[in-house]
N, C-alpha and C positions, 0 to 999 in steps of 0.2 A: 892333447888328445884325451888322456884325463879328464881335464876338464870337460870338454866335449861330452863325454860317455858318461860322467855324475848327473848335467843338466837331460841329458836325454832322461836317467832314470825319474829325476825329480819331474822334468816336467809327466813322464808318462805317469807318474804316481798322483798327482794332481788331476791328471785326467780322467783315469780311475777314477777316485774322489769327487770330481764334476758327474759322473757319469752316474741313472739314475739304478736302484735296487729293481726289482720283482718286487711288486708288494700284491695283495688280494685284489683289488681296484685295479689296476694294472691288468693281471689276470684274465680279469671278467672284463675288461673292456676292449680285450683282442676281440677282431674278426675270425670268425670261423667259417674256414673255406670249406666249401664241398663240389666237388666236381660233378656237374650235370652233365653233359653227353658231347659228341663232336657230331658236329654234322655228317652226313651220307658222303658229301661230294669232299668232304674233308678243307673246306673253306674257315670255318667258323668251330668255336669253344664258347660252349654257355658256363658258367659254374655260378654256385651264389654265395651269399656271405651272410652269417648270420650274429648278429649282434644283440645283447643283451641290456636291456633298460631296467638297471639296478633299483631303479626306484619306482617303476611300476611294476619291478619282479613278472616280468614276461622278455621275446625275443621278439628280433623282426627278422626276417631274411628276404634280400634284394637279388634279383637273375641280371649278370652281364655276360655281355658276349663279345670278346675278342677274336680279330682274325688269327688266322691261324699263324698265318705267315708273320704276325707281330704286328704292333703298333698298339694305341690307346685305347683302356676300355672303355663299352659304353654300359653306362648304367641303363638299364629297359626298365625295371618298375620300383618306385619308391612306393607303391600303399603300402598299409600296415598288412602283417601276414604273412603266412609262410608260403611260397611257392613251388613248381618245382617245375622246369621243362620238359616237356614230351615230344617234341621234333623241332628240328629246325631244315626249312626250306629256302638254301641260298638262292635257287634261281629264281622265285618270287619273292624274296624278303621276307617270307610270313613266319614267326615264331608264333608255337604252340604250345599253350603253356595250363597249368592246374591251379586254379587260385580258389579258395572258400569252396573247393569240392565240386566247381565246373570246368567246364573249355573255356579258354580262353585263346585268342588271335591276337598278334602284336607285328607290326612292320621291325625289321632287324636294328631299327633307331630306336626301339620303344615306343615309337609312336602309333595312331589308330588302334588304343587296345579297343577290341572288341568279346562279348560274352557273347559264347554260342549256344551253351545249352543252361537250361531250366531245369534239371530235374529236381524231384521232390527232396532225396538224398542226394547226400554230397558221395560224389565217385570217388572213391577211395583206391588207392593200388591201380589205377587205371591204365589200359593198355589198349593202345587204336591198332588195328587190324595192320600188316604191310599195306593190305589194298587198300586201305582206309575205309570200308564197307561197315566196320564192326568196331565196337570195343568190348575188351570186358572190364568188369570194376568188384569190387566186395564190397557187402553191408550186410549187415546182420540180421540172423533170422531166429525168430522165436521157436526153438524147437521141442523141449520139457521146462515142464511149468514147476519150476523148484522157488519159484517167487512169491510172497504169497499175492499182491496186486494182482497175479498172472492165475495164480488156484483158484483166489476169492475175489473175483472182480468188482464184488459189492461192497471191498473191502478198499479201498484203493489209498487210504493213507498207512494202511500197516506196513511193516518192512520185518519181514521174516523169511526164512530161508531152511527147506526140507528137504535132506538129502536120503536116499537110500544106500549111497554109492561113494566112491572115489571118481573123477577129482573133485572133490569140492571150493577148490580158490588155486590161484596161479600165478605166483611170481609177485603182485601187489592187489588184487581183484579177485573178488567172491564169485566162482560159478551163479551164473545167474536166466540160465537154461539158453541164452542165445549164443548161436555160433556163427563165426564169420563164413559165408559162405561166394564163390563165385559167380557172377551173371554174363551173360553176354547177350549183346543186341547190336540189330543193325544199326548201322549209323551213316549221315549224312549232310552236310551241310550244318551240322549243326543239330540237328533233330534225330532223336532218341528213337529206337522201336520200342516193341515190348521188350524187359529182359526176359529172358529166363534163367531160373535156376541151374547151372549146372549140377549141382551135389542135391537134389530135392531131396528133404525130410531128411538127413544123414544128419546125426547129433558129432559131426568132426567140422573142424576148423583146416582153412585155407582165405588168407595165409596161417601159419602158423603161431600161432599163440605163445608167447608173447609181444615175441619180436619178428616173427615175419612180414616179409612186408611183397613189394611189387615183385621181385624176382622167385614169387612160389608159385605167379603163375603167369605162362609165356604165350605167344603164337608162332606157332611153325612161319615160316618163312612165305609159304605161299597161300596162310590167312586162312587156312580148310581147318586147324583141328589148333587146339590149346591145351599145351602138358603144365600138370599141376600139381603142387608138394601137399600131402595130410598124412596126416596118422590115425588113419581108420580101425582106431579102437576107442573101447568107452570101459568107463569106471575103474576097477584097479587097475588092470591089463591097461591102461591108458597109463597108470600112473608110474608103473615100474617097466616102461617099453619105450626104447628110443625108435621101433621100424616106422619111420615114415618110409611113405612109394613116391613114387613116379606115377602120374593116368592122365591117360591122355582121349580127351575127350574131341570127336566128331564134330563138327559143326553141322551137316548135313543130314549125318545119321541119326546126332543125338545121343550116339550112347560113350561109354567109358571102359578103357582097357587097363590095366593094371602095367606096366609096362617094365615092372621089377618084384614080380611075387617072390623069385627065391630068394631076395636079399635082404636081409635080417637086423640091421644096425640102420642108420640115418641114412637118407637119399635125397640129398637137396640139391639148390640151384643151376637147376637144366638150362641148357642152353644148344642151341639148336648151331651149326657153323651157315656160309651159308648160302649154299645151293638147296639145304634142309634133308640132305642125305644123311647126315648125324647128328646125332648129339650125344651131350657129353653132360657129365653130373660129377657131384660129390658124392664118396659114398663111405661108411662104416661099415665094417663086416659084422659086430659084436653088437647085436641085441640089449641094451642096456649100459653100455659104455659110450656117454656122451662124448668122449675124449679118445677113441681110438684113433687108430691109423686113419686119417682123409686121403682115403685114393681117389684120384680121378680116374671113372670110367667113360668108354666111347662106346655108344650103339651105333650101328652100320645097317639103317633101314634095307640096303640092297641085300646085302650077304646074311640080316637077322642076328647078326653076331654082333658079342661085346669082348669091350677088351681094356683089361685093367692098365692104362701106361703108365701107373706111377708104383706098378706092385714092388719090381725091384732097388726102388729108389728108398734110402735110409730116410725117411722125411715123410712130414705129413703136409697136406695143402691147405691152405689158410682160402683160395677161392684163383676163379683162374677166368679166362676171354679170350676168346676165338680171334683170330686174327681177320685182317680184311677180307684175303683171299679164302679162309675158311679150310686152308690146308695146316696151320700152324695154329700151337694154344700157348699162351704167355699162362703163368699160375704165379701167385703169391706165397711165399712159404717162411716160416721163421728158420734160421742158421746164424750160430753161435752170437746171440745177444743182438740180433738187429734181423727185421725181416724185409728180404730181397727178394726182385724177378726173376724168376727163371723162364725159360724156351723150352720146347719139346718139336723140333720141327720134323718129326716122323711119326705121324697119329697110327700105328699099328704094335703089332705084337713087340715090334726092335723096340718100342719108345723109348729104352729106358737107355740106348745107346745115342742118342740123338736128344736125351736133357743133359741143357748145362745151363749154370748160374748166368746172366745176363746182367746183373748190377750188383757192385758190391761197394764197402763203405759205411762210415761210423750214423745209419742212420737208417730209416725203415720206409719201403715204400708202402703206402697202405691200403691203395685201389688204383686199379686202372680202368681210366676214365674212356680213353678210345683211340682210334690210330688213322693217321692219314699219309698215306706211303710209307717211307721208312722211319717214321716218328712215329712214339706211343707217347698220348697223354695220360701222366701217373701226378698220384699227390704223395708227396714226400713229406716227411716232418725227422726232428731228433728231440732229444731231452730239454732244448732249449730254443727250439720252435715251434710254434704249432705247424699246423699241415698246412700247404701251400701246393699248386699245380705248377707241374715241371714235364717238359717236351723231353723225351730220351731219343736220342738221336742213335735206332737201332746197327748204321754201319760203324761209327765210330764209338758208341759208347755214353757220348755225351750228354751231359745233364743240362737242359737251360731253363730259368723262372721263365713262367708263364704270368704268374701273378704276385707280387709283391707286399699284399694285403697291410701285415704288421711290422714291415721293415722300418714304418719311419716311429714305430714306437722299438723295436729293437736293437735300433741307431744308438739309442740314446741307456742303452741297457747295460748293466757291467754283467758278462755272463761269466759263470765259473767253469772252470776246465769238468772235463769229461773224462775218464781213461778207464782201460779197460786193465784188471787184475788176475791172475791167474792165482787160483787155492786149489792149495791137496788137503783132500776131504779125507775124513777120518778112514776110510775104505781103500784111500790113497790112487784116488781119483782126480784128475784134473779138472777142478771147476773157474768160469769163467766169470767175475764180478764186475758189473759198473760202479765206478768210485766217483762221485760228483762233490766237486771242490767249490768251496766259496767264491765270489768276483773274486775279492781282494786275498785270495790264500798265500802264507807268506809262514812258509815252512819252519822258520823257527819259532813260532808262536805253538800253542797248544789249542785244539779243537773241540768241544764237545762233538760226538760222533753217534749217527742215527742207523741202525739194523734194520734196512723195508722190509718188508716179509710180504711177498706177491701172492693174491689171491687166484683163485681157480679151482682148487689146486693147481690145475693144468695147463694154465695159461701161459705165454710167451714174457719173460723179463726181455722186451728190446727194445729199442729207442722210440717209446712212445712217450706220446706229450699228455697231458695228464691236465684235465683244469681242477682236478682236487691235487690229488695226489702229486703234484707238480714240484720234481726235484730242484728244477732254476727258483722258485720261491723258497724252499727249505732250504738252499745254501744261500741265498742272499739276508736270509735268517741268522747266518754267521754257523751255522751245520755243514759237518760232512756226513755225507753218504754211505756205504756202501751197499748196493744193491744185488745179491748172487745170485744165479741162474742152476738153486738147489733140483735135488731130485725132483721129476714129475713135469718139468717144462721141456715144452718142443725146440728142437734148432739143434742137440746133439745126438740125434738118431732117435728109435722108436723105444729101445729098449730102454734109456735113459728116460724118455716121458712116460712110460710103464711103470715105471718102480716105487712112485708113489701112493698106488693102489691099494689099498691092505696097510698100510706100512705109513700114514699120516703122520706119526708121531715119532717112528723113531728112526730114517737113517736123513731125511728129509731136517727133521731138529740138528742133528751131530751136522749136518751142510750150515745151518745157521748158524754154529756157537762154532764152527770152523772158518769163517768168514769175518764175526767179527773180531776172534781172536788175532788171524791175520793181520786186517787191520790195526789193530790196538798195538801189535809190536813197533808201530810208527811214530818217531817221537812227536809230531805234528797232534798224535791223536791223545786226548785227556783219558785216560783210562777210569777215571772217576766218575766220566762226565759221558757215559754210553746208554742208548737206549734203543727201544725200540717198537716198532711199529707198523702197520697193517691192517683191511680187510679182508673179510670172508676167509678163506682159507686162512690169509696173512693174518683175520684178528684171532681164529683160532692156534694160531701159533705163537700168539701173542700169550694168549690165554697159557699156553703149553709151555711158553718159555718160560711167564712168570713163576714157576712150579718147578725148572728144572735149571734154574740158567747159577747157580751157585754162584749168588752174589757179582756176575758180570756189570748186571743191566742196576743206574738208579732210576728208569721210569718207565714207563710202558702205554702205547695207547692203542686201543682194541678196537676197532669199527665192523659192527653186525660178524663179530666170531663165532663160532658155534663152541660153548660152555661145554653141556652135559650132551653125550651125544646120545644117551637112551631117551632125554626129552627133545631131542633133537630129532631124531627117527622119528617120534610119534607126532610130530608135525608139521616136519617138514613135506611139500607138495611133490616134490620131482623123487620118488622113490626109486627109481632106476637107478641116479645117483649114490643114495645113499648104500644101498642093496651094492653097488661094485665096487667105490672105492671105500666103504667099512666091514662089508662079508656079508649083509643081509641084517635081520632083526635082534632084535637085542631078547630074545624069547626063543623056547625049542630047545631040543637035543645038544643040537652044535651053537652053541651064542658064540659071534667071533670074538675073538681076543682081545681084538680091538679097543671094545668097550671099557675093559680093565686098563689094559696098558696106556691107550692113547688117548682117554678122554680127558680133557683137562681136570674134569672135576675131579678126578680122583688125585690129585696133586693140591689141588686148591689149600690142605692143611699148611702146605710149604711158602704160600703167598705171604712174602713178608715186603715187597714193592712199592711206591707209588704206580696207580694206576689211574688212565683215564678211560671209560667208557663210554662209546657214540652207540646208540642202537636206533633204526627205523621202525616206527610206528607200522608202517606197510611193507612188511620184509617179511615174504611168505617163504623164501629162501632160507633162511635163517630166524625162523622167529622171533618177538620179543621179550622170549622169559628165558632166552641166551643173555641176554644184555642185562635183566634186571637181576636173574643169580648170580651171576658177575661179579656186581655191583654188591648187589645186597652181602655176599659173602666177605668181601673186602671192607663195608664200612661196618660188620659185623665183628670182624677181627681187628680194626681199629687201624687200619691202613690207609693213608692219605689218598683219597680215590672222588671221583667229578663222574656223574652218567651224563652225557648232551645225548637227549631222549628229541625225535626229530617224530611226533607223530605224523606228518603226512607225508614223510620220504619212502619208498622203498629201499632195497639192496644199497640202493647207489643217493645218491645227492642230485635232484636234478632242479631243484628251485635257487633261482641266483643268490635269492637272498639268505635263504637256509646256508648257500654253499659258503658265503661269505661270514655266519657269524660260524659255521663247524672251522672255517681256516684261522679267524681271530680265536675262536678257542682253546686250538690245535698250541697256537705257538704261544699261548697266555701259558697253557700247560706244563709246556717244554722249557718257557723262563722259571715259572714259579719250582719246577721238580729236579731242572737238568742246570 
């Protein structure tokens, strides 16, 4: 029996061993699923996949359609380009689909693609009527001429730029006087009418700038009238103000109703249920706090009345979808390191007696795609998947693959365990840590061990998949993890995601150097061999620990942190931001505290670290003279320190190839320091 039980270990340790790492290549060569829509009659699942061509540094994405009831996909269109579907018709076969910014017609095999419309621009955001009479689309309209091509048109090879105002650039992109505006026109076989502008002359954007997209602006159900997300303010008042509305425009009449003037914070993704007697929204109470409480509200077209169902609920909503019958709403929400479905199947004043969690599990569902009887199509992913489409089978609970994508590369994958850690934080609070172990972790060995530090601030630590920041790549790197769930993130009530407001630097820090002390008492972990690491929030804490972390950490690497936060204020674009979670300006009567206590720079004298700094070229979030004082202060004090300077990135990474030499950097860094 012995024996027996030795051959099993060796052969499984062999196996292991056969079995391949995570490497960057690997990574970027996964499929990236996205879920497109489920049909009406609940027959058919579109979703696409999108893959990346490393060496032309671009993507393609292909639309398949699986029955519902199961069986094999079909692939419908291999051109190059990105797609997206807009209806599918089981009882004629015909899929309707968005390719290079037209309609396009496909039989449900792929076959007979046909192009219907011609127009001049490409339809952007695009939305067909229920009746199918109408669509509407966004594209840009020239509204102030801050260009100079656009002042001096005599002038047409100059490139300068005149502001009198705020906002002048946003997120990676220089104001440049045009706004995205919405159209709608009849439609018909194919053939366009005239558009019209719905927002004429109005210097505000819909969708929203940066990242809004087709769900800012909708049609009522029975095709008369289209509600749509802006933020109808300009220059400063634009730039320190989160109240987007709700307005819902007429199709007959022509005109626009405000449809949320007394509500003060954020009002996004309306969605109608649908007999189209309600709808329901995201909403923010607080004027300038991009990160408040997300309640879902209900309007009640018959009674005029709204009705907050998630007021009494400890939790904020990550986004939510009306059920078939349009009496019940599913919502997304993050709780305790992983974000779950919840139900609310009593849309009134009770609501808050009639939600309860609906999926629970070491793993995060992260949209739901659509529902056809008592199944909802959701896409799932964890630490060590990416996102994949899965049927939840609403009586019993059950999870089943819908799509399989990167299984046969994760066959062959040694993944390292995942667990979840309990820390008492300096305040002697219970914080919740993910700890991600190597394939091969083998406990009486000793670890070099990594501190993430989650950017947001406000953002959810939960079992997201990450193509940079990718925990299954950093442990097959021969690294442990641990990842906390410090002040300021959603999933343990409101007041817990509050508290890092005002307070960046110091009970939020004590949660990080109380986590990795935990760990380090493990004799698996190299107390020698600790570091740590982060963007945007995460690199400014990066920045904050190298200044306070009394010789814990030997390396540190910083991605677009915010350094000084009085040059940080003066130019950073989202002022609302900065104005709630640092106290307002760094100038005046009352200068917050903040500025002295929690700016990194004023620790900088104490930088005695290795350090590596990433900064984007196009990070209007963080600017770039965060990254080069940094820098320059560190190789000034004779500190072993690397800038990866990425001019045409913003905030994030989103070029393969860029993504690929910051991940070969990343761990050339973490050999050469740790």
């Amino acid at each position: 029996m012995k024996k027996l039980v030795i051959m099993s270990i060796i052969m499984a340790s062999h196996a292991a061993i056969a079995q391949e790492r995570m490497t960057p290549e690997l990574l970027w060569g996964l499929g990236r699923v996205s879920g497109e829509l489920v049909s009406d009659n609940g027959e058919s699942i579109l979703y696409g996949v999108t893959h990346y061509n490393i060496e032309e540094n671009k993507s393609n994405k292909k639309l398949y359609r699986i029955p519902f009831s199961g069986g094999p996909a079909v692939e419908l269109n291999g051109e190059e380009g990105a797609k997206s579907a807009i209806a599918v018709d089981d009882a004629s076969g015909k899929i309707t689909y968005l390719y290079k910014g037209q309609i396009w017609v496909m039989n449900s095999d792929g076959g007979s693609k046909s192009q219907l419309t011609s127009s001049e621009s490409e339809l952007s955001n695009l939305r067909i009527s229920p009746d199918g009479k109408h669509i509407l689309f966004s594209k840009e309209v020239l509204i102030s001429k801050v260009h100079s091509p656009d002042r001096y048109p005599e002038l047409k090879k100059s490139n300068a730029y005149v502001f009198d105002d705020l906002n002048y650039r946003h997120w990676d992109t220089w104001e440049d006087g045009k706004y995205q505006h919405i159209f709608v026109a009849d439609y018909a076989e194919g053939k366009i009418g005239s558009p019209v502008d719905i927002m004429p002359n109005e210097p505000h954007d819909c969708p929203q700038m940066p990242f809004g997209g087709s769900e800012d602006a909708i049609w009522s159900p029975d095709s008369k009238s289209i509600v749509y997300v802006s933020k109808k303010k300009v220059g400063k008042e634009y730039a320190q103000s989160t109240n987007t509305d709700l307005y819902l425009y007429s199709i007959a009449a022509g005109n626009t109703v405000n449809l949320t003037p007394n509500l003060k914070g954020y009002d996004t993704s309306p969605e109608f249920n649908k007999a189209g007697s309600k709808i329901s929204w995201l909403s923010m109470s607080e004027d300038g706090n991009e990160s408040d409480k997300n309640d879902l509200l209900v309007y009640d077209f018959k009674s005029k009345s709204t009705v907050n169902v998630t007021k009494d609920w400890d939790g904020t909503v990550a986004s939510f979808k009306w059920d078939q019958k349009g009496t019940k709403i599913y919502f997304l929400a993050a709780i305790k390191g992983t974000e779950q479905l919840f139900e609310i199947s009593k849309v009134d004043a009770a609501s808050a007696k009639s939600l309860k969690q609906v999926t629970k599990g070491q793993f995060d569902i992260t949209s739901i795609i659509g529902q056809s009887g008592n199944q909802l199509v959701l896409s799932k992913e964890d630490m060590n998947h990416a996102s994949e489409l899965f049927k939840l089978n609403l009586k019993t609970g059950l999870l089943a693959a819908v799509t399989t994508v990167n299984k046969a590369v994760y066959d062959k994958l040694a993944m390292g365990k995942i667990t979840e850690r309990t820390i008492r934080t300096s305040d002697n609070k219970d914080m919740l840590a993910w700890v991600i172990y190597p394939p091969d972790f083998d406990p009486s060995k000793k670890y070099p061990t990594l501190l993430y530090c989650q950017g947001g601030p406000q953002s959810a630590l939960s079992q997201f998949y990450s193509f940079r920041w990718n925990f299954q790549l950093m442990a097959a790197n021969g690294y442990i993890i641990i990842a906390p769930n410090r002040r300021g993130m959603p999933g343990y009530g409101v007041e817990w995601n509050k508290q890092i407001s005002g307070d960046w630097g110091g009970q939020p820090m004590r949660d990080y150097l109380a986590a990795i002390d935990d760990i380090a008492k493990e004799p698996y972990v190299d107390k020698d061999r600790l570091g740590a690491v982060g963007a945007s929030y995460g690199g400014y804490s990066v920045y904050m620990l190298a200044g306070i972390h009394e010789k814990r950490f030997k390396t540190f690497i910083a991605h677009d942190g915010l350094f000084d936060l009085r040059s940080w204020y003066g130019t950073t674009e989202e002022l609302w931001f900065a104005n709630k979670d640092i106290g307002g300006p760094y100038w005046g009567a009352n200068v917050p505290e903040g500025y002295k206590t929690f700016s990194p720079i004023e620790y900088a004298g104490k930088w005695n670290t290795p350090i590596m700094i990433v900064q984007g070229g196009k990070d209007y979030r963080v600017p770039i003279e965060q990254g080069l004082e940094a820098f320059q202060l560190a190789q000034l004090k004779g500190i072993k320190s690397r800038l990866l300077y990425l001019p045409d990135e913003n905030h994030w990474v989103v070029s393969a190839q860029n993504a690929l030499v910051w991940q070969t950097e990343f761990f050339k860094w973490l050999k050469e320091t740790l």
